[in-house]
N, C-alpha and C positions, 0 to 999 in steps of 0.2 A: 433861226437863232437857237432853238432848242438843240438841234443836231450839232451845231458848234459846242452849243458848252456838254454836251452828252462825248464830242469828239475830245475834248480841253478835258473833262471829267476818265477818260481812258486816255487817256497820255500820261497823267496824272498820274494814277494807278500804275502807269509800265514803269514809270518810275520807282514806284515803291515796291511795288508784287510783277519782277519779270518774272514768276514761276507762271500766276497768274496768264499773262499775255499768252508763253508759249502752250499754257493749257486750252486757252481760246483756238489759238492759232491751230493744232491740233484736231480740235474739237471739227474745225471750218473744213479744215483738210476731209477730215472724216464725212462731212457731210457734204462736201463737193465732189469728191472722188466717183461715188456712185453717180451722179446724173454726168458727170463727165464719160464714165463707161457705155451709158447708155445712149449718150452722144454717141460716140464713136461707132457701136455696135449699129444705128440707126442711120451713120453717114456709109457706112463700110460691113457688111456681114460678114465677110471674110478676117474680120477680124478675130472671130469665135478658134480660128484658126492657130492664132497666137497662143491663146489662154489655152 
C-alpha cells in the first residue's frame, strides 16, 4: 500500500516538476552505469579491450 501511494506521490510530481524526473532519471543512469561496467567486465575480460 505504501509503495502505491509513494508510486501515485511521483507521478504526481512528474507532472508538475518534469525537470525533476529527468534529474532522477539521470542521477539512476549514473549509478547503474558502473555496476553495469563491472557486469560486463566480469562476464567478458576482453572487454577492457574496447575501452
Amino acid at each position: 500500500m505504501m509503495k502505491a501511494l509513494l508510486v501515485m506521490e511521483e507521478r504526481r510530481r512528474a507532472d508538475v516538476y518534469p525537470d525533476l524526473v529527468m534529474e532522477r532519471l539521470a542521477g539512476l543512469v549514473e549509478w547503474l552505469a558502473p555496476a553495469m561496467t563491472r557486469e560486463r567486465l566480469a562476464a567478458d575480460p576482453g572487454v577492457l579491450a574496447e575501452v
